[in-house]
MMTF fields as JSON, N, C-alpha, C and O atoms, coordinates in Angstrom:
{
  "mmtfVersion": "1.0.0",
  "mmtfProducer": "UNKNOWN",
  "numBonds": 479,
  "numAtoms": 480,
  "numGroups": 120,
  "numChains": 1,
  "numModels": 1,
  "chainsPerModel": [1],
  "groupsPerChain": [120],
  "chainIdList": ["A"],
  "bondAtomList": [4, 2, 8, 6, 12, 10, 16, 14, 20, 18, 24, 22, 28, 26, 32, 30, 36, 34, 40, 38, 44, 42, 48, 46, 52, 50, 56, 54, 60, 58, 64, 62, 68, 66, 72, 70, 76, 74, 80, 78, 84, 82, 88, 86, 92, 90, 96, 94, 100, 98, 104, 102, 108, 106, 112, 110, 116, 114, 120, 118, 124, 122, 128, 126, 132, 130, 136, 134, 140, 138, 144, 142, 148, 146, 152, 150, 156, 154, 160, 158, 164, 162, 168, 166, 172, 170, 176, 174, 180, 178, 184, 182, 188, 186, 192, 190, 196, 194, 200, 198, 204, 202, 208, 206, 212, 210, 216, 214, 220, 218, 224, 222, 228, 226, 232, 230, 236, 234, 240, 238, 244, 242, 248, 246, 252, 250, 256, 254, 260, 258, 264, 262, 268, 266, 272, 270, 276, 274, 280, 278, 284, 282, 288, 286, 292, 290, 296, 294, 300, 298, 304, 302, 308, 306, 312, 310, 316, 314, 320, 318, 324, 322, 328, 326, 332, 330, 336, 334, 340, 338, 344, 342, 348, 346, 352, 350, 356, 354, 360, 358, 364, 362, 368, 366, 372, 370, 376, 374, 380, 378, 384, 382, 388, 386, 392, 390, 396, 394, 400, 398, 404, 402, 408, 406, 412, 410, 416, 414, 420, 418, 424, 422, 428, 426, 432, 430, 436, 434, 440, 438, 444, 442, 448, 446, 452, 450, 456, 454, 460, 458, 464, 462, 468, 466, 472, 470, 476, 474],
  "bondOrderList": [1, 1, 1, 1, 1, 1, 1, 1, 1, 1, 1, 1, 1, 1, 1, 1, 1, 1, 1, 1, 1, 1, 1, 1, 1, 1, 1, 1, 1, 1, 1, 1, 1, 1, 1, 1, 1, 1, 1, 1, 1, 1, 1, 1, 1, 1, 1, 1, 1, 1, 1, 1, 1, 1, 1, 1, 1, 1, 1, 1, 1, 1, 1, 1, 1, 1, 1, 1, 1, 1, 1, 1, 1, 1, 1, 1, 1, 1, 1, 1, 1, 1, 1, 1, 1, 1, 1, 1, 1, 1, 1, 1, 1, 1, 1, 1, 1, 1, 1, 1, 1, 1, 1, 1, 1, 1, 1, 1, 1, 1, 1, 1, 1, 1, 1, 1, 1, 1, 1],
  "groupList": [{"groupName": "UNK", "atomNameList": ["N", "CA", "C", "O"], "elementList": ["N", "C", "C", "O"], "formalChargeList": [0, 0, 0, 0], "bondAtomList": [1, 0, 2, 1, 3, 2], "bondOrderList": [1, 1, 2], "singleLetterCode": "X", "chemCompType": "L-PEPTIDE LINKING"}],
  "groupTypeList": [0, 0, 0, 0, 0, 0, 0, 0, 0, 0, 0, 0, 0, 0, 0, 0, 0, 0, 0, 0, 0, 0, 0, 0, 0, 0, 0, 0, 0, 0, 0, 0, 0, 0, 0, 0, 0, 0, 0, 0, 0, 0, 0, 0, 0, 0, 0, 0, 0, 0, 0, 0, 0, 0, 0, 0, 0, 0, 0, 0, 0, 0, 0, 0, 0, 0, 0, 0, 0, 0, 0, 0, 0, 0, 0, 0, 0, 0, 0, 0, 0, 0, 0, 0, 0, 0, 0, 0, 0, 0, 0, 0, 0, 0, 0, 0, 0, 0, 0, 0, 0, 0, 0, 0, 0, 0, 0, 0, 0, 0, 0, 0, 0, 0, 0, 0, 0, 0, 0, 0],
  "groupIdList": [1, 2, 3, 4, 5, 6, 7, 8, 9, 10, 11, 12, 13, 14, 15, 16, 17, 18, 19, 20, 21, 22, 23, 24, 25, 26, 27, 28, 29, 30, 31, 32, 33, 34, 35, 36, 37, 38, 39, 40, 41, 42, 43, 44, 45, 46, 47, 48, 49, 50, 51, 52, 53, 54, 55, 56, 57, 58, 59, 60, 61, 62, 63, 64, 65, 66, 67, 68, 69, 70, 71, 72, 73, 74, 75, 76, 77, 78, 79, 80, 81, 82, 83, 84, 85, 86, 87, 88, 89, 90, 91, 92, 93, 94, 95, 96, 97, 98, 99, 100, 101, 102, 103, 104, 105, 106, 107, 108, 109, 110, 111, 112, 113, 114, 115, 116, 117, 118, 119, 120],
  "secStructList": [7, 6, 6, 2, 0, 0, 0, 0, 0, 7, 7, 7, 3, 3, 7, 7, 7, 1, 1, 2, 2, 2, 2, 2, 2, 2, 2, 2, 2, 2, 2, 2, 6, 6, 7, 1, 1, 3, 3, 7, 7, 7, 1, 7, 1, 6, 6, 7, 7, 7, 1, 1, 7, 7, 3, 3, 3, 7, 7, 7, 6, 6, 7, 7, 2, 2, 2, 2, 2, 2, 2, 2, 2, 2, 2, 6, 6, 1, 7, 6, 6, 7, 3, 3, 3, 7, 1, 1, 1, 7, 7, 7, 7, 6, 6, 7, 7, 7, 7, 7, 7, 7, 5, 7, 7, 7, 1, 1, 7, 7, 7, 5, 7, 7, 3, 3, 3, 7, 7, 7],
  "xCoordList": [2.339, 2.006, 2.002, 2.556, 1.363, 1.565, 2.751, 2.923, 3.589, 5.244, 5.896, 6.679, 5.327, 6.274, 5.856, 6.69, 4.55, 4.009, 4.807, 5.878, 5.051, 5.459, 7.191, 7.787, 7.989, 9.314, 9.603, 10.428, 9.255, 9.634, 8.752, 8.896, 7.837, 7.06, 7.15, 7.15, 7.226, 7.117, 5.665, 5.345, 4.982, 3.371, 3.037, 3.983, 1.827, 0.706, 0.209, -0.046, 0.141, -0.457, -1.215, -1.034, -1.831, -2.592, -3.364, -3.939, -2.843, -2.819, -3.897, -3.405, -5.047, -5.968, -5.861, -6.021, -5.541, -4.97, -6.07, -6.413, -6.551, -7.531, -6.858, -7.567, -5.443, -5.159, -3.42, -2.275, -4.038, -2.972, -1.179, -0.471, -0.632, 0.523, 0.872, 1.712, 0.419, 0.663, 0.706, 1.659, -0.061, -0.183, 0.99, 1.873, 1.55, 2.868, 3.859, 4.412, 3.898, 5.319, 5.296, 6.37, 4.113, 4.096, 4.483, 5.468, 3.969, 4.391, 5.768, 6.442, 6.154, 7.882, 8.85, 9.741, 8.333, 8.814, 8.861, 9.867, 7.503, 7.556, 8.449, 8.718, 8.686, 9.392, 10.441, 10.856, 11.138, 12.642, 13.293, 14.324, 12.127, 12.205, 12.168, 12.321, 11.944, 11.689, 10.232, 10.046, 9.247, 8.107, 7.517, 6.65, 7.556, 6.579, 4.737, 3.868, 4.648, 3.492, 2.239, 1.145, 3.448, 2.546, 2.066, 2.765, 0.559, -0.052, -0.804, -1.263, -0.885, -1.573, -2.792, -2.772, -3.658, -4.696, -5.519, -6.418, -5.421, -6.374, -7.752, -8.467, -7.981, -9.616, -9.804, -8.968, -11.371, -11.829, -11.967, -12.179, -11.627, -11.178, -12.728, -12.842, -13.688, -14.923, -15.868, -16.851, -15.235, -15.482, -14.854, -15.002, -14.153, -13.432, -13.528, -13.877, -13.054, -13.23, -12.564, -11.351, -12.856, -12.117, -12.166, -12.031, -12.41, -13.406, -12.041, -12.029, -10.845, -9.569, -8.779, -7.687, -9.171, -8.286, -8.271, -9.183, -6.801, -6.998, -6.2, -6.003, -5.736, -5.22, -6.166, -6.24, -6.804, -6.901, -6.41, -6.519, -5.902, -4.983, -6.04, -6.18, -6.545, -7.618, -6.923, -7.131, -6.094, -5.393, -6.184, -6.252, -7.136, -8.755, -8.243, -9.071, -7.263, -7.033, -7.708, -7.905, -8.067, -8.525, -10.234, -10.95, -10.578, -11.668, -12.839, -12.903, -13.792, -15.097, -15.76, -15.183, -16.724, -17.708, -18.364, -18.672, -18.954, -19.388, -18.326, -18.736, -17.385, -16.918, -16.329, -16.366, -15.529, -15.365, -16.532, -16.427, -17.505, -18.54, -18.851, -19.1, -18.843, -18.979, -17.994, -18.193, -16.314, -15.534, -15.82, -15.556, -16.359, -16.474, -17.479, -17.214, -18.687, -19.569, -18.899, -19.073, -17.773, -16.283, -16.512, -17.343, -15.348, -14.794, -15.37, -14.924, -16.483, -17.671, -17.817, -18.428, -17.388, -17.849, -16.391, -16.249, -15.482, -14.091, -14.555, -15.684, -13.484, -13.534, -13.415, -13.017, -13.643, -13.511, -11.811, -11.161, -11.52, -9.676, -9.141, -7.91, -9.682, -9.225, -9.084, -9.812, -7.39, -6.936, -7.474, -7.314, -7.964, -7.988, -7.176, -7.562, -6.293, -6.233, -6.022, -5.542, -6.543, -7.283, -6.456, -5.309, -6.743, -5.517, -6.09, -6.157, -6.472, -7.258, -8.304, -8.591, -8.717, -10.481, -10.472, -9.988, -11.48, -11.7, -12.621, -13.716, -12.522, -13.614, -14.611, -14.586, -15.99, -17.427, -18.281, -19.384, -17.87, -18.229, -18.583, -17.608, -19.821, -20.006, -18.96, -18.425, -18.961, -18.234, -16.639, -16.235, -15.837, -14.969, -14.077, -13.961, -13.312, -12.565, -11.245, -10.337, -11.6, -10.321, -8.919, -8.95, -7.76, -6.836, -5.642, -5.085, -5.554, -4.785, -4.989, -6.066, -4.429, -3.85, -2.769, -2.587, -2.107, -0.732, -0.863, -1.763, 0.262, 0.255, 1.2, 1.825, 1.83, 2.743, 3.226, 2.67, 4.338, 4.657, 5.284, 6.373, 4.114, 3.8, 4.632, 5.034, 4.876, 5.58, 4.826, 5.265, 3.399, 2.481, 3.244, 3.941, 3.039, 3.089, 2.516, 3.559, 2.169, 1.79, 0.053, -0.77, -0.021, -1.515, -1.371, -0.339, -3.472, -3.403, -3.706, -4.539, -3.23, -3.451, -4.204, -3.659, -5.746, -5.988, -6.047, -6.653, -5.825, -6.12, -7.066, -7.377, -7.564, -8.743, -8.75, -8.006, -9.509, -9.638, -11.011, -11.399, -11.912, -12.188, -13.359, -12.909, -14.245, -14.638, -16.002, -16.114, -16.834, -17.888, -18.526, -19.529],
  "yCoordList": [-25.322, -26.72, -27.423, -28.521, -26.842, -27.087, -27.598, -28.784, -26.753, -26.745, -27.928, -28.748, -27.781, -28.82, -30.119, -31.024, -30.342, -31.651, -31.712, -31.834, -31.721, -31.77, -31.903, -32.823, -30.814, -31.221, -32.082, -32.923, -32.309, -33.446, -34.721, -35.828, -34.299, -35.929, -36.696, -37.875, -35.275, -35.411, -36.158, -37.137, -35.225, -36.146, -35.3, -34.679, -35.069, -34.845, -33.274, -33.437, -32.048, -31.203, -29.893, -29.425, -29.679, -28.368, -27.63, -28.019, -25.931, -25.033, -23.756, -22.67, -23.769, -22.668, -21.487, -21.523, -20.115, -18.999, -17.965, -18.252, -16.849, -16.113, -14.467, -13.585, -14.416, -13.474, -13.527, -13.851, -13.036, -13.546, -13.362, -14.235, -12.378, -12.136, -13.382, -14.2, -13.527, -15.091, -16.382, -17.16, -16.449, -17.695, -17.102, -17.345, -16.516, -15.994, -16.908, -17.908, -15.566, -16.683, -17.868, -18.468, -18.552, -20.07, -20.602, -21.328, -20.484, -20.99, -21.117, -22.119, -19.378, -19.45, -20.49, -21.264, -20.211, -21.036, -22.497, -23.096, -23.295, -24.26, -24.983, -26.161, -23.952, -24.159, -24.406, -25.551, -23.129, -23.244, -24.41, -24.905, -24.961, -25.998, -27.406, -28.553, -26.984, -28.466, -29.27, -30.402, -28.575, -29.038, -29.281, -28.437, -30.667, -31.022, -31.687, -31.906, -31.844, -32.221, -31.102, -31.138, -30.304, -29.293, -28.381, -27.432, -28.271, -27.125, -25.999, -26.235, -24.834, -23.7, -23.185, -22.977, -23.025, -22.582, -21.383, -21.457, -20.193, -18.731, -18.608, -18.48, -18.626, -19.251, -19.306, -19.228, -19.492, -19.607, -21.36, -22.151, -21.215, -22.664, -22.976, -24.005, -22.609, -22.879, -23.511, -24.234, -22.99, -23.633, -25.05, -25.437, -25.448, -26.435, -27.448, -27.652, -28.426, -30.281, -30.993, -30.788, -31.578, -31.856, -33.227, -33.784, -33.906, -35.494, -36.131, -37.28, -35.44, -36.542, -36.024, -36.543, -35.362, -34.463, -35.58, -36.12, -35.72, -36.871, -36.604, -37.336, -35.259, -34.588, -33.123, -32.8, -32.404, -30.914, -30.023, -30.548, -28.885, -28.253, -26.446, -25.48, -26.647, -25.14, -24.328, -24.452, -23.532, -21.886, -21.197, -20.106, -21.614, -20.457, -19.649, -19.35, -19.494, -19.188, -17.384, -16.926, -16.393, -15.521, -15.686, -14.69, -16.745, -16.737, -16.803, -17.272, -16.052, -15.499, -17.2, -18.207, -17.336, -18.241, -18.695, -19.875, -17.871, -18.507, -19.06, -19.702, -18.757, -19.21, -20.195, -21.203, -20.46, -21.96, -22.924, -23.859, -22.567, -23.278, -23.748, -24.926, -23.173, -23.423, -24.282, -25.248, -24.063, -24.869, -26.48, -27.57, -26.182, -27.64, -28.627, -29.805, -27.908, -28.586, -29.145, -30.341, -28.176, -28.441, -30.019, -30.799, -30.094, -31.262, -32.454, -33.595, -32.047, -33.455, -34.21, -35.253, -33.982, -34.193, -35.258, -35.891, -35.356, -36.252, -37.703, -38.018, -38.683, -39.606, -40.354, -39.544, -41.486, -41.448, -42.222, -42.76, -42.048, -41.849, -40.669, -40.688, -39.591, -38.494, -37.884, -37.933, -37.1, -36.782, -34.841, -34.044, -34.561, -33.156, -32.447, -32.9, -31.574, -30.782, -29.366, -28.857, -28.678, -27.126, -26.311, -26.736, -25.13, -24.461, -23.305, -22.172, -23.467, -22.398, -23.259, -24.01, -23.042, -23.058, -25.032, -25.395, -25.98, -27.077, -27.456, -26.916, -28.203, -28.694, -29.013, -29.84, -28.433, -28.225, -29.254, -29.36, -30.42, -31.525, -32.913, -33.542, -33.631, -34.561, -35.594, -35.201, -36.726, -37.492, -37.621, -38.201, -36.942, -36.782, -36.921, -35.917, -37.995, -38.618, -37.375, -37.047, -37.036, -36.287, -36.784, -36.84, -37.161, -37.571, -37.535, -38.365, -35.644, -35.204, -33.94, -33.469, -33.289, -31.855, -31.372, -31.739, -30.266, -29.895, -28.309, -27.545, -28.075, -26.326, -26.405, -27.464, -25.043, -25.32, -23.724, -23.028, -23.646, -22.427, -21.906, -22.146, -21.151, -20.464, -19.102, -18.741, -18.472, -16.667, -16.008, -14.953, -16.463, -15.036, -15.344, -14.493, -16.699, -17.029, -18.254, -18.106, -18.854, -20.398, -20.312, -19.422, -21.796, -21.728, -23.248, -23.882, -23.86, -25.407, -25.77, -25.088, -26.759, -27.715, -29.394, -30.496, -28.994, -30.25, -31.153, -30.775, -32.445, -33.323, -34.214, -34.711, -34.221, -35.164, -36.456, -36.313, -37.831, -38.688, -39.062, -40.171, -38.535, -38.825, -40.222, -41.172, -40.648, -41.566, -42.466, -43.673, -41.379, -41.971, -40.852, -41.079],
  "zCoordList": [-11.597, -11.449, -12.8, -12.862, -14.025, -14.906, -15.278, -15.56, -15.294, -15.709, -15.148, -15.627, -13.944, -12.893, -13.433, -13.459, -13.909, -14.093, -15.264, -14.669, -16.179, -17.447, -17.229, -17.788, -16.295, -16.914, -15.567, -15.921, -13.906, -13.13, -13.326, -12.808, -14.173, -13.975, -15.717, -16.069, -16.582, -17.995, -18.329, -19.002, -17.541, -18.012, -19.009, -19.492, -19.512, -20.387, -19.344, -18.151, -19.89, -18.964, -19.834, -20.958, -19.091, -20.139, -18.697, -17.68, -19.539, -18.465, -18.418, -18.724, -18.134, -18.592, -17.89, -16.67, -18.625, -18.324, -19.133, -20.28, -18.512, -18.805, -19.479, -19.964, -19.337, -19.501, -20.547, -20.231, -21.812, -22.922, -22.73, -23.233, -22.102, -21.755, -20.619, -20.995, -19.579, -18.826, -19.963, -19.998, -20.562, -21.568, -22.283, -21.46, -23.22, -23.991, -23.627, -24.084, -21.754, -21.287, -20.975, -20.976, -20.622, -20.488, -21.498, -21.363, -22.689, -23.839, -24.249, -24.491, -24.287, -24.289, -23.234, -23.585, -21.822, -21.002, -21.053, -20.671, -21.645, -21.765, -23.237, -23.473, -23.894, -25.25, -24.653, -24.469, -24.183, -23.558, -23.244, -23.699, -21.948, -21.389, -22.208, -21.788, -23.354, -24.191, -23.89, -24.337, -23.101, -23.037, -23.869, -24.096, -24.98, -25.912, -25.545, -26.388, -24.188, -24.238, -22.863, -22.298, -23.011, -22.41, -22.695, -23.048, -22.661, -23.517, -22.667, -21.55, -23.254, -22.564, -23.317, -24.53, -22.683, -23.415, -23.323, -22.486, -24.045, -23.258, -23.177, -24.171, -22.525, -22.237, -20.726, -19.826, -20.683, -18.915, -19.327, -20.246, -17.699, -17.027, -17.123, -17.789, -16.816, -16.696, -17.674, -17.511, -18.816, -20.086, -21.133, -22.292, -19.986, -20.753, -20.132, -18.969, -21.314, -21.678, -20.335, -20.366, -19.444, -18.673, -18.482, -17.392, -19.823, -20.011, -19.706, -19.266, -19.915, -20.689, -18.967, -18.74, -18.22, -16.908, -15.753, -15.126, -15.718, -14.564, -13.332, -12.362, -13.612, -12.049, -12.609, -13.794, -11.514, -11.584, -10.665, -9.556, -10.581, -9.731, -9.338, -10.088, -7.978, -8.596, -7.21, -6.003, -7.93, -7.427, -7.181, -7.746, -6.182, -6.077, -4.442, -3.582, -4.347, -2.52, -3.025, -1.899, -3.897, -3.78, -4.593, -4.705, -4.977, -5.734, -4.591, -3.454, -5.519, -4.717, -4.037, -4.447, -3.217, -3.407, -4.188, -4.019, -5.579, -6.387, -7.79, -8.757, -7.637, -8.663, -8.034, -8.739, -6.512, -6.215, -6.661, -7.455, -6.088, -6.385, -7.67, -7.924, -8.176, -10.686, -10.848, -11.584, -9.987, -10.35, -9.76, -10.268, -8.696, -7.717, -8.687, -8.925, -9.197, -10.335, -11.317, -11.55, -12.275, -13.006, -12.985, -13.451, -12.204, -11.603, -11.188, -11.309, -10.651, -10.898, -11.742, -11.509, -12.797, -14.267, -14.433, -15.479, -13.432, -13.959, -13.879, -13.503, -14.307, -14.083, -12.459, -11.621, -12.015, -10.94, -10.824, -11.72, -9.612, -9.303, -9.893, -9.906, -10.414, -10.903, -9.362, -8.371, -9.738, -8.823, -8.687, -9.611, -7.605, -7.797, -6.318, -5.24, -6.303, -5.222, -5.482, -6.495, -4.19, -4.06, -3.389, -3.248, -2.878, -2.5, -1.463, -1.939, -0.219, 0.698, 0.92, 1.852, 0.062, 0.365, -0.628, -1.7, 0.762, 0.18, -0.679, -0.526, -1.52, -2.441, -1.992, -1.08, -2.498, -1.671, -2.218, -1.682, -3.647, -4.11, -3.715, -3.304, -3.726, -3.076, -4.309, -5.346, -3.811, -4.142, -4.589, -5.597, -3.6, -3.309, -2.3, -1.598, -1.966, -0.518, -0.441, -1.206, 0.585, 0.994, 1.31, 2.54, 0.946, 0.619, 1.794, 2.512, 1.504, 2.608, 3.197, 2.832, 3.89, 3.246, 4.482, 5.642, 3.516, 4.256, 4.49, 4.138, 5.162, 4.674, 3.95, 4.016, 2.703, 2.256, 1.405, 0.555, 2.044, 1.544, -0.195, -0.717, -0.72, -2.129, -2.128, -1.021, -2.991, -3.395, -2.651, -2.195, -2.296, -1.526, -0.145, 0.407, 0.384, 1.779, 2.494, 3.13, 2.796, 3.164, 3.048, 3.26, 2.576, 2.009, 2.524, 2.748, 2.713, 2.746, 1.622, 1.026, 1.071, 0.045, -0.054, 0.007, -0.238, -0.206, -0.737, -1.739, -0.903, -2.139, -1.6, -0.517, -3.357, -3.183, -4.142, -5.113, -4.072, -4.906, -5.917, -5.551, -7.082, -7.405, -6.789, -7.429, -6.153, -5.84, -6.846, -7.06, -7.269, -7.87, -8.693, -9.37]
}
């Protein structure tokens, strides 16, 4: 999603990856690609700035309950019209309008995708 945001939309994107060989090839990949404004970062997602994040993208379709949950707190913290959508499992955050959601087939196998809008 990262990637995609950056070379079909050419926005602004930054990608938090917990495990240093994934971040490598992102990096390489996004070089390849000529991605100048996309960045990767090795680190937990949990710990980071998300003051400036105005889409968030959370790949949690295997994450426990409590760590959806830490992330759903995350994201509270955005601006409002900040765009967020989830992937399995929906965002458990008050102040959040549900947007849409689809099914949509991923490398594992079809997952729902919800989006949400930022409200207050």
């Amino acid at each position: 999603t990262v990637l995609f945001s950056g070379l079909r939309y050419g926005l602004r994107a930054r990608g938090y990856e917990a495990l240093g060989a994934f971040v490598d090839k992102a990096r390489s990949t996004s070089q390849a690609l000529g991605l100048k404004d996309v960045q990767w970062v090795l680190g937990d997602f949990m710990a980071a700035d998300l003051s400036d994040c105005t889409v968030a993208f959370l790949a949690w379709t295997t994450f426990p309950d409590y760590v959806r949950a830490a992330a759903s707190r995350l994201v509270e913290g955005l601006a409002p019209g900040a765009r967020v959508a989830t992937l399995t499992h929906p965002l458990s955050s008050a102040g959040f309008e549900l947007m849409d959601k689809e099914r949509k087939r991923f490398s594992w196998g079809y997952a729902t995708v919800h989006y949400y809008r930022k409200m207050s």
